[in-house]
N, C-alpha and C positions, 0 to 999 in steps of 0.2 A: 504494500500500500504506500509506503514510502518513497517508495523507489518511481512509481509514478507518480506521485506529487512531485516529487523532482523533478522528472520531467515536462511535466505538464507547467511547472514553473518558470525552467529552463529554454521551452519553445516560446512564453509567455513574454520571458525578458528579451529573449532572441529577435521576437516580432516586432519589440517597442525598437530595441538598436536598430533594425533596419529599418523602421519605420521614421526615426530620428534621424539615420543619415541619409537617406533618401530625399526628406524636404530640402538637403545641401545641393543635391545633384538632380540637374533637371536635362531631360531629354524628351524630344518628338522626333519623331517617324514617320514621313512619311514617306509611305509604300505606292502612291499613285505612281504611274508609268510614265506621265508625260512631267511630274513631279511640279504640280502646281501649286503645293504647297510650300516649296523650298523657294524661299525670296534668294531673287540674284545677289552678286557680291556691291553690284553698283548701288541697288535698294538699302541694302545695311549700311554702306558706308556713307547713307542719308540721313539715317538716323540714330548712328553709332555713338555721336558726341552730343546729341539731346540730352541738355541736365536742366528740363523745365518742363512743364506738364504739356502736352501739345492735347488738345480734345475735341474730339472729332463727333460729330452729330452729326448721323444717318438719318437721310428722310425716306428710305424706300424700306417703310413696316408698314404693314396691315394685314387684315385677313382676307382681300377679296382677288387676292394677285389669281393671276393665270400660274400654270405649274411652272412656266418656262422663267418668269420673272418671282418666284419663290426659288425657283433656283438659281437666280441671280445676288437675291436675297441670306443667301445663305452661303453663298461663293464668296460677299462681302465679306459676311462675317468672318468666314477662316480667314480670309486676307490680312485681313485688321488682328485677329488672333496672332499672327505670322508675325506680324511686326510688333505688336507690344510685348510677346514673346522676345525679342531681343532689346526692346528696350520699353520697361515698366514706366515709363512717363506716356506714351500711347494710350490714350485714354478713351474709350471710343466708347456710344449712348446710337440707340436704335429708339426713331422716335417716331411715333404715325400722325401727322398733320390733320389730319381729316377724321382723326377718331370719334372727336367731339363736336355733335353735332351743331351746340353753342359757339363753336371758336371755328369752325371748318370756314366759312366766306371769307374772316379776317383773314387766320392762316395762310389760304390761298392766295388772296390780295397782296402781303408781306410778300412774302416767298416770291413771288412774282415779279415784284419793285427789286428785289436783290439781282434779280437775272433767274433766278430757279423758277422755269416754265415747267410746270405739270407735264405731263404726257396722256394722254389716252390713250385706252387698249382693248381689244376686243376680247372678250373671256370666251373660251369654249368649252362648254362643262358638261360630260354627259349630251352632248349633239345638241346643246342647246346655248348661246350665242347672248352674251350681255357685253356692257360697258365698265371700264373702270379708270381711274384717275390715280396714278402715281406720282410720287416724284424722286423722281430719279439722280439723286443728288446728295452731295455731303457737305459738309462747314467743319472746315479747322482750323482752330482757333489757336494763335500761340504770342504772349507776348505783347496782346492788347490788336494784335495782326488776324486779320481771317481771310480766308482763300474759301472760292467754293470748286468744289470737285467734282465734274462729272460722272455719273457710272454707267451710263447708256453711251455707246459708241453707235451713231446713226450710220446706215450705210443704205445706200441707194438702191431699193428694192429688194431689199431683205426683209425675208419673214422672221416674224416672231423668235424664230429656235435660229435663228443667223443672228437675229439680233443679239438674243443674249449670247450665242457664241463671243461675238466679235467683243461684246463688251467686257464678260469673263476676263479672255485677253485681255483686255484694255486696264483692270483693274488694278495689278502691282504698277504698273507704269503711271495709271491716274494720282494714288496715295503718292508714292514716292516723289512725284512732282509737284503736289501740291505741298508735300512735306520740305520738298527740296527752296521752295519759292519763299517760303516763310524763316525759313534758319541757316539759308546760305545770305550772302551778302554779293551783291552786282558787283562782280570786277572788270567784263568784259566791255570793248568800248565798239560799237557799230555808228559806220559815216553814212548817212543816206548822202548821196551825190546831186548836187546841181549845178544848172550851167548850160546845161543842151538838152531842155526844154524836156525836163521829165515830166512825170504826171506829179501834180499842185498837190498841196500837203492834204487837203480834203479828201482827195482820192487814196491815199493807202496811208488814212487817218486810223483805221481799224487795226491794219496789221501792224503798223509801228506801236500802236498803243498795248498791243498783245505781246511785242517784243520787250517793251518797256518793263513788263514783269521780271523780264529777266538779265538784259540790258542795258546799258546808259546810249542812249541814241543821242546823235546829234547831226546836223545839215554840213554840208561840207562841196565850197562850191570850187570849181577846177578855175574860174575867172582869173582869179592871181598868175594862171602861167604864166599867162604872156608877159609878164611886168614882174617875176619873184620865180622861179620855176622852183629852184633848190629849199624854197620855202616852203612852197609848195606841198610837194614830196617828204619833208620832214616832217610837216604837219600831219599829212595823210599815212605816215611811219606809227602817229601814236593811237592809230585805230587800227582793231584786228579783223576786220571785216568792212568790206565797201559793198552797198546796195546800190548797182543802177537801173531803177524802177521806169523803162519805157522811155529810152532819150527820145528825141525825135530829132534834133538838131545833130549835124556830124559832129564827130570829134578831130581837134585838129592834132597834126603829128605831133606837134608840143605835151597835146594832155596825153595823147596815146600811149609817148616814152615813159611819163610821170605815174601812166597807171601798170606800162612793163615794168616798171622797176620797182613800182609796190609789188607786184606777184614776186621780183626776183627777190623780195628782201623778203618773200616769204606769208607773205599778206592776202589773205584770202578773201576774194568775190562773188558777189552772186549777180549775175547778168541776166534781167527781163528785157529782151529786144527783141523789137518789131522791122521783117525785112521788107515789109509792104508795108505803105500808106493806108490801113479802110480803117474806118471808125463808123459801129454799128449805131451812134447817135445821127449820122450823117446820111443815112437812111430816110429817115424819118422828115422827108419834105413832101412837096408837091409831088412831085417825079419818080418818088419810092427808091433812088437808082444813083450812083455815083461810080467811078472810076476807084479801081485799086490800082497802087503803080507801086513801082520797087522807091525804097527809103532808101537812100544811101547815108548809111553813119559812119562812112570812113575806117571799120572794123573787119573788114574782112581778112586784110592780110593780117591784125591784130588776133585773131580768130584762127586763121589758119595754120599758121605757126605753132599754135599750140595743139593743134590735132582738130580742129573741127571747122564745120562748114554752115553759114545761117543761108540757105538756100532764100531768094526772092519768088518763093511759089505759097498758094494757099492750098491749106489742109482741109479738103471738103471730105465729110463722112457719114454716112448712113445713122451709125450711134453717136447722137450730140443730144445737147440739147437744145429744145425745143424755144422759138421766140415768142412771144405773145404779142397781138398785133386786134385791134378793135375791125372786125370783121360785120359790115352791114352798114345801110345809114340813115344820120339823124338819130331820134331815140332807137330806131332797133336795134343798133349796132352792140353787138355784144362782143365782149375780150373771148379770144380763141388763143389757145397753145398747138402752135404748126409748126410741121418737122421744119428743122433749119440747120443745110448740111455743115453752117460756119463757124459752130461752135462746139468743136470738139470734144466726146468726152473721154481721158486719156484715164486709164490702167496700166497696171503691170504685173508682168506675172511674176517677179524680181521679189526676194525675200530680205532686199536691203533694207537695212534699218530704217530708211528716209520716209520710204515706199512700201513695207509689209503695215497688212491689214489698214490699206489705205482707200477712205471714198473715193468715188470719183471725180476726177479734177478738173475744171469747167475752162476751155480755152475760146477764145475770141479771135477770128480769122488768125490761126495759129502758121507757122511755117513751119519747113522741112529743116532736119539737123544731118549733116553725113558728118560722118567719124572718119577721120585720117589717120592714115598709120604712121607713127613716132614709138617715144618711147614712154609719152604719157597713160597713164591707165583712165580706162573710159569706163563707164558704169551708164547703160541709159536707164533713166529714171519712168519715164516715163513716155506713151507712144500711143499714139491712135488705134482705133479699130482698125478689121482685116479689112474690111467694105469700107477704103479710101480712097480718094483719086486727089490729085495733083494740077493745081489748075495755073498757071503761069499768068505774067503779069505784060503791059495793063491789060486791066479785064474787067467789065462792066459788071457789079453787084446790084441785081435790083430784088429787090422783096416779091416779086410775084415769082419765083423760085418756089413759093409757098404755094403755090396753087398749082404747081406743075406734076407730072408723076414721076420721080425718079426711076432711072434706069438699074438696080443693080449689079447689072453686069459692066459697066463702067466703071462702077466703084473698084477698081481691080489693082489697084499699087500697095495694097497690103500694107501690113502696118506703119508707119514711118514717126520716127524720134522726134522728139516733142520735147523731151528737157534730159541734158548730159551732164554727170561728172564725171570732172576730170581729177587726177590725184597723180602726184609724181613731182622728178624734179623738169620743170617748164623750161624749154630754150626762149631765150627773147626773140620775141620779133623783130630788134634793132641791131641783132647780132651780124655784126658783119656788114652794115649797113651804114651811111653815114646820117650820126646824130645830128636832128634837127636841133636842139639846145646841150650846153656843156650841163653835166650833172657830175655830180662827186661820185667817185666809186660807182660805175656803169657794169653791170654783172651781164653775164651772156647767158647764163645757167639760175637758173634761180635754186633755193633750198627747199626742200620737201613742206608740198604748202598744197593747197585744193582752190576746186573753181567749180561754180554749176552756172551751167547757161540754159535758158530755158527760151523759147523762140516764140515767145508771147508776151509783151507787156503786160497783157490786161489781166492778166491771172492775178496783179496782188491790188488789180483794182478795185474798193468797193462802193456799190452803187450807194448815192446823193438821194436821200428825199427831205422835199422840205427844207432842204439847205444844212440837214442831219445826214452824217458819215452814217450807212448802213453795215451792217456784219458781214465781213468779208464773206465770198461764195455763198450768203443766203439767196433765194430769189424770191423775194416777194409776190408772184402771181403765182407761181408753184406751189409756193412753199418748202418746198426743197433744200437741202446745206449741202452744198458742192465742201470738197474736200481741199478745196485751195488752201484756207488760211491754215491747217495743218500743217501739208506738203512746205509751205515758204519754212514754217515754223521747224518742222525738221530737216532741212534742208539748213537753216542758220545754225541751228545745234549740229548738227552735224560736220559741219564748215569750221565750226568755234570750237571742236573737241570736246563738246560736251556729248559725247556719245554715249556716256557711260549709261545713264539714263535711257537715251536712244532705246540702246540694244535693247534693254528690258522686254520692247515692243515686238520682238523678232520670240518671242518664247511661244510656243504651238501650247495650244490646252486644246484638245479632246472633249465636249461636254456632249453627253449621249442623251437624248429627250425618247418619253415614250410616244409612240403614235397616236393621239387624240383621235383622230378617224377610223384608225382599226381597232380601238378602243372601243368608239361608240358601235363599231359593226358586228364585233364580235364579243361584245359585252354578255351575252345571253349564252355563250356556248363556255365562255371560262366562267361563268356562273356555276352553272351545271358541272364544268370539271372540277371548279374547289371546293364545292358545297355538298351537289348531289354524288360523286363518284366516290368518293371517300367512304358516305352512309352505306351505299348499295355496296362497297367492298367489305365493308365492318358488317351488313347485314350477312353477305357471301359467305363469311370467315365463321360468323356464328351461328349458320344455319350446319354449315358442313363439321364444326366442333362439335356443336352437339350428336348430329347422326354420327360419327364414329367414337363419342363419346358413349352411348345407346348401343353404339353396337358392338362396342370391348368389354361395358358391364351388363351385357343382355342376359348372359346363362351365368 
């Protein structure tokens, strides 16, 4: 009796000491295969030196979600688990706005004025078809600071179980970036460029304001060559990145050299240029009709040199998107959305960080890019549909294109590049040429440095109403969010080294939904397998137990 009371006392104290060092030592596992729960190294090293409470308010709880966006819901939450797991200042609250029927119209109202637009969803429940109201959204708060966090990644005609696919994805990259915006501090310095007649600050008011997040922007005009050049070029040395949003005016060989010798010192760019003159405003007259003609901006051998080519041709394509255009007249006239082959919509099949799980990106009579062979590395980002064709310039655009039937068997030039980078070390274009002005220290080779050229101004344009900058890539008559301000947005991160983050977005998740349709179809036959087959086998089992029970104790 003794001897196990010892024991029994012995496994007793045994269970507390493990039990004691175990609360020392903490471990997860996760066993998923696509390992969605294991936060990248770039994620942690975001919120590794957090020593202050960062607290994050979830608005996507309720009870009336669709299964797909409860799995969204609960995707959050391990995500959020994953990071306060490495650091206990992550403080995260799941909150439902609309629980209370008293406070639901304010709530909404609020939420609204912050930027947090609800969402609407259609529920399919058992073959039957209702409405619901989410929001899709989070607030973190750090430091008297709040950011809000998207968690719906819209993508251009995805269903339901795509959508929450892509947003799943989108989730460690959404936190970590809104974590990263609040506890790092702006070191990086971006020039937007003037001088040769870019698009006015109202026009890509949007996207500088979105870069600003992360940023120190400032104007930066090339005017000084002619009268300072070495000034110039020094001044343009203390920015790590140059924006030229749409020149239209040429460049002269003065600013050319000034902008080769920023790339040779190492200085990265991003070039929106247009090799055709049309502007879809200029449409819009009596006549419906204007002239496209080739822009000359003095870049091509700037261009060429370094491995690529801004072809003077328009990008016409079957998949664009659509114009809207007031169709009938006087009061009949009603707004129509008609196919419009000049606004290209570009993809990729490309798993670059710039470019994975990216919408679609909305181009405005866009032109063709060829890649030349050097020792530059080319990366295309992005490229038209297969149903394209190539239309050469001048060349009369008029709007009743929209009334016409297209052919597409014309559409036959397959896909064609639309936005390049470049990465490597650049030859100058001045190399070996004689300098139009004396500069200090003239490099032939530049140092390992990036470029992306993209063959459309208007990509970082966003539409004016009311004398109010619109949301880049929304469109208003649609409704619709092209994926332009993204694409510039990774493309700048990208440019600046902040890739670490980037990559996050290149992580594949696997999320498997059940069939709602063959649910509702075959609802009545897994009934019958879970319910009734089990009874009829348990009936089987004890009718035949009994009879050879009966019949071993019969004599």
């Amino acid at each position: 009796m003794k001897t196990h009371l010892k024991q029994i006392i012995a496994i007793a104290i045994g269970l507390l000491a493990i039990n004691y060092i175990s609360s020392f030592v903490f471990k997860r596992f996760d066993l998923t295969e696509d390992k969605r729960y294991t936060l990248s190294e770039s994620a942690i090293n975001v919120i590794k030196d957090i020593d202050a409470p960062i607290i994050v308010d979830v608005f996507l709880s309720g009870d009336d979600f669709p299964s797909e966006f409860r799995r969204l819901q609960n995707e959050t939450k391990q995500v959020l688990e994953e990071f306060s797991s490495q650091n206990s200042n992550i403080i995260f609250n799941f909150i439902d706005p609309i629980a209370d029927d008293a406070t639901r119209e304010r709530n909404i109202q609020q939420l609204t004025e912050r930027g947090l637009t609800p969402m609407q969803l259609s529920v399919q429940e058992s073959g039957k078809a209702t409405q619901a109201i989410i929001f899709p959204w989070a607030l973190a708060s750090f430091n008297e600071q709040t950011v809000t966090i998207p968690l719906v990644k819209n993508k251009i005609g995805a269903s339901q179980q795509e959508l929450v696919t892509n947003s799943v994805q989108h989730l460690e990259y959404a936190f970590a970036d809104g974590f990263n915006k609040l506890t790092k501090p702006k070191s990086r310095k971006i020039a937007v460029l003037k001088g040769n007649k870019q698009l006015s600050d109202i026009y890509i008011a949007d996207f500088i304001k979105k870069l600003g997040e992360y940023y120190f922007i400032a104007p930066f005009t090339l005017d000084s060559v002619a009268k300072n050049p070495q000034k110039t070029l020094d001044g343009l040395k203390n920015f790590d990145l140059i924006i030229s949003a749409k020149p239209t005016e040429a460049f002269t060989e003065e600013e050319k050299l000034v902008l080769d010798q920023y790339t040779m010192q190492g200085g990265k760019s991003l070039w929106l240029v247009d090799a055709v003159a049309m502007e879809k405003d200029s449409l819009y007259n009596d006549r419906g009709s204007n002239f496209a003609v080739t822009r000359d901006l003095n870049l091509t051998d700037f261009f060429f040199k370094y491995g690529i080519r801004v072809n003077p041709v328009i990008v016409s394509t079957l998949y664009s998107a659509p114009i809207t255009l007031a169709m009938g007249e006087g009061s009949d006239s009603q707004f129509q959305h008609l196919r419009w082959p000049y606004s290209p919509l570009a993809s990729t099949n490309s798993t670059h960080p710039i470019v994975n799980n990216l919408n679609l990106v909305k181009f405005d009579f866009a032109n063709q890019i060829d890649t030349l062979k050097n020792k530059v590395k080319k990366t295309i980002l992005l490229e038209s549909a297969p149903l394209t064709k190539l239309e050469g310039t001048p060349r009369q655009i008029s709007l009743e294109v929209v009334t016409q039937e297209l052919d597409p068997s014309t559409f036959n030039s397959g896909n064609q590049n639309l936005a390049v980078l470049l990465e490597g070390e650049f030859p100058s274009a001045y190399a070996n040429r004689i300098k139009p002005i004396e500069l200090k220290n003239i490099k032939d080779f530049s140092v390992p440095t990036k470029m992306i050229v993209v063959a459309d101004g208007d990509i970082i344009k966003n539409d004016v109403y009311k004398k109010s900058p619109q949301e880049l890539g929304f469109d208003r008559w649609t409704g619709q969010t092209f994926g332009n301000k993204e694409f510039l947005l990774n493309a700048v991160n990208y440019l600046l080294d902040d890739d670490g983050l980037i990559n996050i977005r290149s992580k594949k998740i696997e999320v498997a939904f059940l069939n709602h349709e063959k649910i509702a179809e075959e609802k009545t036959k897994w009934q019958l397998l879970n319910i009734v087959l089990p009874l009829v086998l348990l009936g089987v089992f004890g009718i035949l137990f009994n009879y050879f029970r009966r019949k071993k104790y019969a004599h």
